[in-house]
N, C-alpha and C positions, 0 to 999 in steps of 0.2 A: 470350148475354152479350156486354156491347161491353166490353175493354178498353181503355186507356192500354197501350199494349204498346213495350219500349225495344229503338231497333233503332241500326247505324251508317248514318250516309252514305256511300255510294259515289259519286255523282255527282250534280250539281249541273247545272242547264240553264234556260231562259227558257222557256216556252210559252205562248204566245197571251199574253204580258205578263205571265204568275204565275211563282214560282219554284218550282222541282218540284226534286225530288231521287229517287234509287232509292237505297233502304233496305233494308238488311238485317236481317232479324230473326230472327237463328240458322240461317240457311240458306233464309229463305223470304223473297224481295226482292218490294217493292211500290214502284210509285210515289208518292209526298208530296208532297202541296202546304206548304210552307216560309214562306209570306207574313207568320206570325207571327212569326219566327224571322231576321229579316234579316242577321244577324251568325254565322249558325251555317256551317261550314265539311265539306268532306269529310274525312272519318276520327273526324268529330263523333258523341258519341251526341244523342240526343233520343228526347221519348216519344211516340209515335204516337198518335190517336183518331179515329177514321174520314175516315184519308186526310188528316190535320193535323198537323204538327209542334207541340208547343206549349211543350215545355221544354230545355233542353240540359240533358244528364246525363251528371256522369263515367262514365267506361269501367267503374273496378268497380262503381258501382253499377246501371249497367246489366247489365251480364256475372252480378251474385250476380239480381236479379231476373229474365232471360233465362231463368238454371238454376231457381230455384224455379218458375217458372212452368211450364217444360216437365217438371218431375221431379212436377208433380201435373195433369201432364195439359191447361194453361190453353191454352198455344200449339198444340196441336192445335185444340183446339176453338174456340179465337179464327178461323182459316185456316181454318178448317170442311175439319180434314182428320181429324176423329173418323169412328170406324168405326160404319156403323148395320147393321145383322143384317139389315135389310129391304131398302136399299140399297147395300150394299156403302160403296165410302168418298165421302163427301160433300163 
């Protein structure tokens, strides 16, 4: 499953002419491409989709969807840090 997953900005930078930012999404930081989002700042929320910024989101409503997602399990498995019996964690 791909979600829309909301994370903050921590840092903002230029690379190769795109605008990238590291993101935090409850303890689990990825890189983001920002190009949609030109106006968006660090300490900003946004919602994530494979490696895209694509909306600004206040802080509670990121932070109450953060918790439901991880209180059923979604942000594991989004991170593909779900436990498999077969191999171990993935």
């Amino acid at each position: 499953m791909c979600l829309g997953v909301p994370g903050r900005i921590d840092k903002i930078w230029q690379g190769d002419g795109v605008r990238m930012a590291a993101v935090d999404f409850g303890g689990v930081r990825k890189e983001v491409c920002l190009e949609f989002l030109p106006d968006i700042e660090v300490g900003d929320y946004t919602i994530v989709h494979v490696g895209f910024a694509l909306t600004k989101l206040d802080e509670k409503s990121a932070l109450e969807t953060l918790e439901l997602m991880r209180s059923v399990g979604l942000l594991d498995e989004e991170f593909g840090l779900v436990a498999d019996p077969n191999e171990g964690l993935r």
